[in-house]
N, C-alpha and C positions, 0 to 999 in steps of 0.2 A: 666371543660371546660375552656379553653382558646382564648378569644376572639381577633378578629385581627389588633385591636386596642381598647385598655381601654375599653373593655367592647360592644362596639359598633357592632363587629363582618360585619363591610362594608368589601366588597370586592375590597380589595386596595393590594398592593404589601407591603411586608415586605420592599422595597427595598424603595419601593415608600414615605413608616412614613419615614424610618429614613432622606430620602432625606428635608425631610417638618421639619427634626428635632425633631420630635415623638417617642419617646421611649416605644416601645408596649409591651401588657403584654409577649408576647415571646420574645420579647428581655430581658426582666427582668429574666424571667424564665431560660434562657438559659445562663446569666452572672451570675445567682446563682451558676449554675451546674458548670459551667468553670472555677467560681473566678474570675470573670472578673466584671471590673465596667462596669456598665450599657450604659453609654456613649461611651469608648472605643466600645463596643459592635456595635451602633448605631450609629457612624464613619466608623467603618470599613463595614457594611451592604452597608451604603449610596456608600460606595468607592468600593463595589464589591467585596472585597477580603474576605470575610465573608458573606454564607447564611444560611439563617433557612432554607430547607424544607417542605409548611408547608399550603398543599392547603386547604382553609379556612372551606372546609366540614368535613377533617377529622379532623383540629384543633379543628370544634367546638365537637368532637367525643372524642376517644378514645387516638389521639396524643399528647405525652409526647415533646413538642419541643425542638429539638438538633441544632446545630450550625457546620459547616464547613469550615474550612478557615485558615490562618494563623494566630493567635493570639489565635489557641482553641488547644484543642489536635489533636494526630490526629487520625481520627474514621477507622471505616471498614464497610466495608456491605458483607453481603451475600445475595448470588444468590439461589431462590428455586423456583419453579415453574414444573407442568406437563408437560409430552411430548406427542407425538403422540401411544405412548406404553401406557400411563400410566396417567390416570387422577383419580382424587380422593380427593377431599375439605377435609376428614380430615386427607389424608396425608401431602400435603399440609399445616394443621394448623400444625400439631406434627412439621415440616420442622420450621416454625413460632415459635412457642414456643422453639425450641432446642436452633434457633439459637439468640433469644434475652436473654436467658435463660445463655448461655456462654457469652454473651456481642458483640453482633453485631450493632452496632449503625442505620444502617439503615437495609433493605430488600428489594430486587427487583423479581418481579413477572417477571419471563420467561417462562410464560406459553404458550407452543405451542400446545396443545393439544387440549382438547372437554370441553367444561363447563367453559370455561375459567371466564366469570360474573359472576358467583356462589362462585368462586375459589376468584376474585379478592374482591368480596365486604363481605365472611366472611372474608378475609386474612385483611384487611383495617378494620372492624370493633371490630378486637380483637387485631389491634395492637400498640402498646403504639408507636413505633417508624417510621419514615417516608416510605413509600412506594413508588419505583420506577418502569417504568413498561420501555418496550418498543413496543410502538403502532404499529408497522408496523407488529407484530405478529401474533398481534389479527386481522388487516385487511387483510391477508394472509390466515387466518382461516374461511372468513364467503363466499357466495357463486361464488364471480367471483376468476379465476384463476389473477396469478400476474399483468402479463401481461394486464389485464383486467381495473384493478383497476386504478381511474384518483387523480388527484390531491383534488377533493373534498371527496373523497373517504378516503386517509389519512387524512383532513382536519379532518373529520366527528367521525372518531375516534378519533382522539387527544381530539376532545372535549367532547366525548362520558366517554373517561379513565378519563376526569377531574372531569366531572360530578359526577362521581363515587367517588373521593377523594382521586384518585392519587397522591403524594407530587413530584415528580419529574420523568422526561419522557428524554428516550434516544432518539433524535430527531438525526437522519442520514443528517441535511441538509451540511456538508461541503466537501460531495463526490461529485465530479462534473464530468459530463463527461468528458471531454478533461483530466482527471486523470486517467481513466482508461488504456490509455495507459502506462503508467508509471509505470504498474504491471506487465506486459511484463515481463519475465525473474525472477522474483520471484520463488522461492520455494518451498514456501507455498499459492501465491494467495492473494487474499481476504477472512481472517478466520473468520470476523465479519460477524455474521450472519443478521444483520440487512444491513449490509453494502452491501452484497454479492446480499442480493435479489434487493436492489434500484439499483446496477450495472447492476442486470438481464434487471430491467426494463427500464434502460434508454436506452441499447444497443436494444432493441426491440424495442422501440417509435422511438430511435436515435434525444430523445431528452434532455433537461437537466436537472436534479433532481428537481422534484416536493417542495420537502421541502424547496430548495434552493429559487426558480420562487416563493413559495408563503410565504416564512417568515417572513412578515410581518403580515400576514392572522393567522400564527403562534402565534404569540406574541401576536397577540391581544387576544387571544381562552387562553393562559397559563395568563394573567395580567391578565383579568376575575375571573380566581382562584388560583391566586398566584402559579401556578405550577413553580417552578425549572427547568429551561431548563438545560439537562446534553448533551453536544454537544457530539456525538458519531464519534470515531475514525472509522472510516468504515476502513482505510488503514494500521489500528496498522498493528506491523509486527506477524506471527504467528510464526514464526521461528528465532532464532539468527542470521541465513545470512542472512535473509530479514530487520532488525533492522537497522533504520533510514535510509534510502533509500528515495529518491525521492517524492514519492507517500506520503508514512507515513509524511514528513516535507510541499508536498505540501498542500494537504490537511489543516497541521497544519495551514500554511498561511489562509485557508479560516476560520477555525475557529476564527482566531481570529478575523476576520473581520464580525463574526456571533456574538460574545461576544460584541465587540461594541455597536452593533444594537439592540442585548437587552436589554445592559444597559441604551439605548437613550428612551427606552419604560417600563423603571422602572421592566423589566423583570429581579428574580436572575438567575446568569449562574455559571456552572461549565464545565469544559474540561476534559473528560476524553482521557487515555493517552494510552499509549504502554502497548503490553500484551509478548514479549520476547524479551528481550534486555540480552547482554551482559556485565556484572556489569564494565567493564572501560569506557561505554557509558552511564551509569544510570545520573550519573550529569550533564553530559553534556544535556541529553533530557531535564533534571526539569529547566536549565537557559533557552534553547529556548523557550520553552512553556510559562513560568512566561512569559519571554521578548515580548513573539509574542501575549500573551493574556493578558496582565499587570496586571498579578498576580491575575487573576481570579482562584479560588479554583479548585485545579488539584486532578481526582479520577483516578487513575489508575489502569489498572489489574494485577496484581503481581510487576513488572515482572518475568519471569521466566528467569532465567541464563541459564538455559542451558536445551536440548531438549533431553538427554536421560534416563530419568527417569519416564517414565509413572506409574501410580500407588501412586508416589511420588511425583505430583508435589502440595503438600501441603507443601511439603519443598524445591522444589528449587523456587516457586515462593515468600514463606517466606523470603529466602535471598534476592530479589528484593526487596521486600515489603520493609523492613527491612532498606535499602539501599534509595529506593526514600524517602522514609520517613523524614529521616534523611537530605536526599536534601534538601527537601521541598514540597511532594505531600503530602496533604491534606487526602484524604481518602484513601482506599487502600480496592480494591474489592478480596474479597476472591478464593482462587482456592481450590478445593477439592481433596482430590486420584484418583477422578475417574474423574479427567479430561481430554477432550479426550476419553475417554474411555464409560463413561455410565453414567445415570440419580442418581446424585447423592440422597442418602436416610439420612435418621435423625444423623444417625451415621457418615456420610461422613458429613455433615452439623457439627455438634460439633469439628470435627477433623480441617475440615478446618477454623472454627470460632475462636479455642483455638488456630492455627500455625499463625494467624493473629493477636490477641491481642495479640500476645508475638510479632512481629516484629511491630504492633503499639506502641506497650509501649517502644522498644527499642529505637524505633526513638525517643519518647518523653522524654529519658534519653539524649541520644546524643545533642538532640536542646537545651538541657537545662531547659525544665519547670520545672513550679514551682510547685514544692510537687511530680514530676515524680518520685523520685528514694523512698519516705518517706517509700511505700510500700515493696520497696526491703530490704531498712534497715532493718525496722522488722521482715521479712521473717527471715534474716540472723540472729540477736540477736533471734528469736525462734530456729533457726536452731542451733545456738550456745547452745543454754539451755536445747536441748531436749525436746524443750514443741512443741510437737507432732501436738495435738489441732490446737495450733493456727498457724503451720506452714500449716496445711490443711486446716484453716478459711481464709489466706493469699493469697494461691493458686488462679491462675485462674482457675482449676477445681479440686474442694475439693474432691468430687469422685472418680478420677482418680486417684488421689497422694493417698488417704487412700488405697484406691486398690490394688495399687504395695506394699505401705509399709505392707500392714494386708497379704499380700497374703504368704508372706516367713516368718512369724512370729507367733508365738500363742498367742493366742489371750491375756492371762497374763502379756506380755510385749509391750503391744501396750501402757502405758500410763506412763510408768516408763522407759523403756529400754531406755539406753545411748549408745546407737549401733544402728545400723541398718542390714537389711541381706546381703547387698554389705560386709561390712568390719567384721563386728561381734565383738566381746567385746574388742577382743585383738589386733586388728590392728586401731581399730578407733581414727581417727588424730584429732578430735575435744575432744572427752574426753584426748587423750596425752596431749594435749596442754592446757584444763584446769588445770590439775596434774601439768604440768611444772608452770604454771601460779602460783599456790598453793604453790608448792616450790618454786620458786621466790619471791614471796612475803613472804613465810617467812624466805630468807634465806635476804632478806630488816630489817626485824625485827630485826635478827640475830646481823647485820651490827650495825644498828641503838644504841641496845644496848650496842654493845661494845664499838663504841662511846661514847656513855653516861658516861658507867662506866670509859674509858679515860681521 
C-alpha cells in the first residue's frame, strides 16, 4: 500500500504535495522506477508536465504507481473493455493480464456493454497499473435514452467511476457547440465515440456541452480523489483528409483552456491527441498542442498514417506511434488488428501491446534516454554469440521469438546452433564474420611477430 502522502493517505492531489513541496510516497516510488531524483520528479508534477495517475482508493489497493510526462519514458495503454455483443468479467480480466503481462503501462475500461460495475471493480482490484474509464459510457448504459440524460446525470457518474477507483477519466468537456459546425464537409465526421454522443446531445437540447457549463463541478468531484482528467479529442480526425482541420485545432484551443483551469484547482491533466494523421504533419500537431497546453502530458492514439490497411492497423498506427513519440507525446494508446473492424480479444490485445512497446522504446532511443538503447546492445552481443537464451530473456515477447526460432529447427540445435532457419550454416553473416574476425586477428599476430623478429 501506498499511501497519498507519507503514510497519511488524505485525500489531496498529487499535484496539490508537490505544489506545498511534498515529496509523496508515489513520487519516490515512481523516480525509483524512472531513475529520476525525487525532486526533479516533484518540480515537474507541481509544473504540470509530469502526472502520477493514482486515485487515492485504488493507490491504497492494488496500484503500482507510474509517471507520465516529459522527463519519464514514454508509456502506452491498452484499450479492453465489453461491448454490446459481448460481456464477461473474466474475459475482461484475461484482456487485463495479457496486456500488463507484455507491458502496457496503463489500461482503460471501454466498456459498453452489460455488467459494466462488476467488470470495472474486478478489473481495478486485480490491477497493479492505473485504470482509465470513459464515463459518458456507462451513463449511456443505465435507464434514460441520450437525449434524456441532464448535466447531473454525467455529474453523478463521474463521481460514481471515482468512487470505484478509477485513476483517470476521459472527460469530453472541449467539444463545444458552435464547433460542430466546422465538421461540415469531413470525411469521416466525428469518429470519437464519446465525442459523437455529447454532439448528439447538444444538437437535441441545442445547447452547450454539459461538461464544458459545469467544469468546475468537475474538478471539484476528480480533486476529491485525485482522478487525472485526460481531456478528450471529440474532433481528432478519423481519416488522413480530415487530419488537422479546423474543428480538430478548434477544439484544441479549448482544451487548452480546460488544462488551465485544472491546474488553477491542483487537478492533474493530460491532452489526448490525433488518432490519423499523415506523418509530414505528425511534428507539426506535437509543437501546437505542447504550445496551446504548455506542455501538459500529451496521449495520443496512434497515429495511423495512412487508411488502407484494415486488419493491420497495429502497424500503420505503430509508425505514428513511433514518430509522435520521438516528437514528444508522452503516452501512446494502442491500436489493435481489429480496429475498425471488431471487439478486440486476448490475442489482438498482445499484438497490439508488443507493436507499441517497440514504437515506445524507439521513441525513447531517438530522445535520447538514459539507459534506453542498454537493452538493445545486449540483445545484439547475444545475437552476436549465439546465446539463444538470453536473446529470448531480452525480447519483449520471449514466447514468440522461441516460437519462430524452435518452429524450423529441431529441437538438438536450439542451444548450440550458430545459424538459424532464415540463413542455415553456410550462408550465416554473423558466424562469416566471427571467422573473418579470427583470421584477422591472427593474421595481427602474424604481423606482430614478424616485426619482432625484425
Amino acid at each position: 500500500m501506498i499511501a497519498g502522502s507519507n503514510g497519511t493517505g488524505a485525500a489531496r492531489t498529487q499535484m496539490h504535495y508537490a505544489r506545498q513541496g511534498e515529496i509523496t510516497d508515489a513520487m519516490r516510488f515512481v523516480a525509483e522506477r524512472e531513475d529520476l531524483e525525487a525532486e526533479l520528479v516533484r518540480a515537474e508534477v507541481a509544473r504540470g508536465r509530469l502526472i502520477i495517475p493514482a486515485n487515492v482508493h485504488h493507490l491504497a489497493g492494488a496500484l503500482e504507481p507510474m509517471c507520465i510526462g516529459k522527463v519519464s519514458g514514454v508509456k502506452i495503454n491498452a484499450n479492453i473493455g465489453n461491448s454490446a455483443v459481448s460481456s464477461d468479467v473474466g474475459g475482461e480480466l484475461e484482456k487485463l493480464r495479457t496486456a500488463i503481462k507484455y507491458g502496457a503501462d496503463t489500461v482503460m475500461d471501454l466498456s459498453t456493454g452489460g455488467n459494466i460495475d462488476a467488470i470495472r471493480q474486478a478489473i481495478i482490484a486485480a490491477s497493479p497499473v492505473p485504470i482509465g474509464t470513459v464515463p459518458i459510457y456507462q451513463a449511456v448504459q443505465q435507464e434514460k435514452e441520450l437525449e434524456e440524460l441532464t448535466a447531473e446525470d454525467f455529474l453523478e457518474m463521474i463521481e460514481h467511476q471515482a468512487r470505484q477507483g478509477v485513476d483517470y477519466m476521459t472527460i469530453h468537456a472541449g467539444i463545444l457547440l458552435e464547433h460542430l459546425a466546422l465538421v461540415h464537409g469531413r470525411v469521416t465526421g466525428i469518429v470519437s465515440r464519446g465525442g459523437s454522443l455529447h454532439a448528439v446531445w447538444m444538437m437535441a437540447h441545442r445547447k452547450q456541452n454539459p461538461l464544458y457549463e459545469r467544469y468546475d463541478d468537475i474538478l471539484d468531484i476528480l480533486r476529491q480523489y485525485d482522478v487525472t482528467i485526460s481531456l478528450g479529442d471529440s474532433l481528432r480526425p478519423g481519416s488522413i483528409a480530415d487530419a488537422s482541420d479546423r474543428a480538430q485545432f478548434a477544439e484544441l484551443e479549448t482544451l487548452g483552456e480546460l488544462t488551465r483551469r485544472a491546474w488553477e484547482r491542483d487537478v492533474q491533466v493530460m491532452v489526448e491527441g490525433p488518432g490519423h494523421i499523415p506523418m509530414h504533419q505528425i511534428e507539426m500537431n506535437v509543437r501546437k498542442q505542447k504550445e496551446i497546453c504548455q506542455e501538459a502530458p500529451f496521449y495520443t492514439l496512434g497515429p495511423l498514417v495512412t487508411d488502407i490497411a484494415p486488419g493491420y492497423d497495429h502497424i500503420t498506427s505503430a509508425i505514428g506511434a513511433a514518430m509522435i513519440g520521438w516528437y514528444g507525446a508522452d503516452m501512446l494508446c494502442y491500436v489493435t488488428p481489429k480496429e475498425h473492424l471488431g471487439l478486440p480479444n486476448a490475442e489482438d490485445v498482445r499484438n497490439g501491446v508488443i507493436a507499441y512497446k517497440i514504437a515506445a522504446h524507439a521513441a525513447d532511443v531517438a530522445r535520447g534516454r538514459k539507459g534506453a538503447r542498454d537493452r538493445d546492445d545486449a540483445l545484439s552481443r547475444a545475437r552476436y554469440e549465439f546465446d539463444w537464451n538470453e536473446q529470448f530473456r531480452l525480447s519483449l515477447d520471449p514466447e514468440r521469438a522461441r516460437e519462430y526460432h524452435d518452429e524450423a529447427l529441431p529441437a538438438e540445435y536450439f542451444k548450440s546452433a550458430e545459424f538459424c532457419a532464415m540463413c542455415g550454416p553456410k550462408f550465416c553473416s554473423m558466424h562469416h564474420s566471427k571467422t573473418i574476425e579470427e583470421g584477422l586477428a591472427a593474421l595481427a599476430r602474424e604481423q606482430a611477430l614478424v616485426t619482432a623478429e625484425a
